[in-house]
N, C-alpha and C positions, 0 to 999 in steps of 0.2 A: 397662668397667663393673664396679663391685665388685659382689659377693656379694651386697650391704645394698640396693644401690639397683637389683636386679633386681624388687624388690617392686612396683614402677612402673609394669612390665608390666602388671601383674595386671588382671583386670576392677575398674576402679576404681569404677564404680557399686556391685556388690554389697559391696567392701571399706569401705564405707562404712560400714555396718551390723553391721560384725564387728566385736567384742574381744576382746584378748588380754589377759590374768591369769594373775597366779601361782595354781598349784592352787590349788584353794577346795574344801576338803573334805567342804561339807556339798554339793558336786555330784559327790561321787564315784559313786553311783550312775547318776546318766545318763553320766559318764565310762565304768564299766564296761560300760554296754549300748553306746556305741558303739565300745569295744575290741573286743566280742565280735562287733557287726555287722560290721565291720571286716575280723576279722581271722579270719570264717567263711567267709569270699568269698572267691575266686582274686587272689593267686597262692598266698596261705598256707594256705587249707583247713583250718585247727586247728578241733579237735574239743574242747569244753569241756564235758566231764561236767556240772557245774552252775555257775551264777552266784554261788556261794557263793565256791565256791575262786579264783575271780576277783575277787571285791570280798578275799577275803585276802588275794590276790597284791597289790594296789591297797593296802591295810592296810598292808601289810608294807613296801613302799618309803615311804608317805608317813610312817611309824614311822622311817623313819632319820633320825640327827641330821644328817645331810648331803643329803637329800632336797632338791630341786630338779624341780620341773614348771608348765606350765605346761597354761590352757585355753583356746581359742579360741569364740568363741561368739557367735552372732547372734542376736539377741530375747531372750540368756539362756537360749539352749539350745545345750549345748554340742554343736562341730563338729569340734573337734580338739583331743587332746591329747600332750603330752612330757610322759612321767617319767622321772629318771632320778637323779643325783646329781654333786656338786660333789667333786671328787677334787683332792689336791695332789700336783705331783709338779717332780722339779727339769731345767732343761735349762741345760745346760754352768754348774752351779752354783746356777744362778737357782733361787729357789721360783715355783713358777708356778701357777697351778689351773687346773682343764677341766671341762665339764660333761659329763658321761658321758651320755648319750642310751639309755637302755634301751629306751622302747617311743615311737611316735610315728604317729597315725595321723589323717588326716580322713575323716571322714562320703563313704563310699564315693560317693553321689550327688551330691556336690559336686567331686571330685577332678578335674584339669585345671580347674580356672575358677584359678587361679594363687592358691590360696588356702593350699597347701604352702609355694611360697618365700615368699608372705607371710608364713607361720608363723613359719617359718624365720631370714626379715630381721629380724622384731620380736624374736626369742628373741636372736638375733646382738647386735643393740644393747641389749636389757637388761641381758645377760652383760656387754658389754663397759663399761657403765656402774656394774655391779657389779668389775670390774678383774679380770673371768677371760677368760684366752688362748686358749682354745680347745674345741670340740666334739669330740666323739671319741663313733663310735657304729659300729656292724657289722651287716652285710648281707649276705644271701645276693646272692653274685655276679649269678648270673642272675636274679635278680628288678628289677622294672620301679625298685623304690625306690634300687637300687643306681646307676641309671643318672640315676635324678633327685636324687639327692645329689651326682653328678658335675658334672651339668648346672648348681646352686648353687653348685660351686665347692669341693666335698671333694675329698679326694686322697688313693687308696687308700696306706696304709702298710708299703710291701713289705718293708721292714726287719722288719716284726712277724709274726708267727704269730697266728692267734688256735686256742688247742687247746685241747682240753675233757678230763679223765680223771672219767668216772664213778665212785661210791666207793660 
């Protein structure tokens, strides 16, 4: 079974009622509040001084010329979002492009009803409709998201490093 047609699984009555869209920015607001509900709760525990500096952070990527996200959302209220960006790079000559996945999360009370590889599968086929090769995104190892990107069929890149130098 591919990657794409894992979404199958899913609880298919509630998938009913979901849509997925390219960011829509006059919902970035209830996007921010559910990054924050999100990604206040275990296993990431981040601490967000204010909801300012979040809707910036949110600003700030949807401001790239290469910006790419999408939203998920039932009744028109959003349940999950990817933001990240469209990157070109070449393999054994080829020009190629990837969607860099920076941040990506569902409505903590919803999570396990299979509405992640849902996400997921829909984002796969629009990508691949728009003629980009591939996702590329990073994880803390030991976190549950590491293990459910596995599970959809990622594949860590052990050739790479991922290193950080503070400046």
């Amino acid at each position: 079974m591919d990657q794409y047609s894992i979404a199958s699984q899913a609880n298919k009555d509630y998938l009913q009622t979901v849509h997925i869209s390219d960011f829509n920015i006059s919902l970035t607001e209830e996007s921010v509040d559910l990054f924050i509900d999100v990604f206040s709760k275990p296993p990431w525990n981040d601490i967000f001084e204010s909801k300012s500096g979040v809707i910036d952070f949110f600003n700030a990527f949807t401001g790239l010329p290469n910006f790419k996200g999408y939203q998920l959302t039932d009744n028109n209220k959003v349940i999950g979002i990817s933001i990240g960006f469209i990157k070109p790079w070449l393999k054994n000559g080829e020009l190629r492009y990837e969607y860099f996945i920076d941040q990506l999360c569902i409505d903590h009370t919803l999570q396990g009803k299979g509405l992640g590889k849902y996400f997921m599968a829909e984002i796969g086929k629009r990508l691949k409709d728009e003629k980009i090769s591939d996702i590329i995104l990073n994880t803390e190892r030991s976190s549950g998201a590491y293990h459910f990107y596995n599970k959809i069929g990622f594949s860590e890149m052990k050739e790479y490093g991922f290193l950080l130098k503070e400046l």
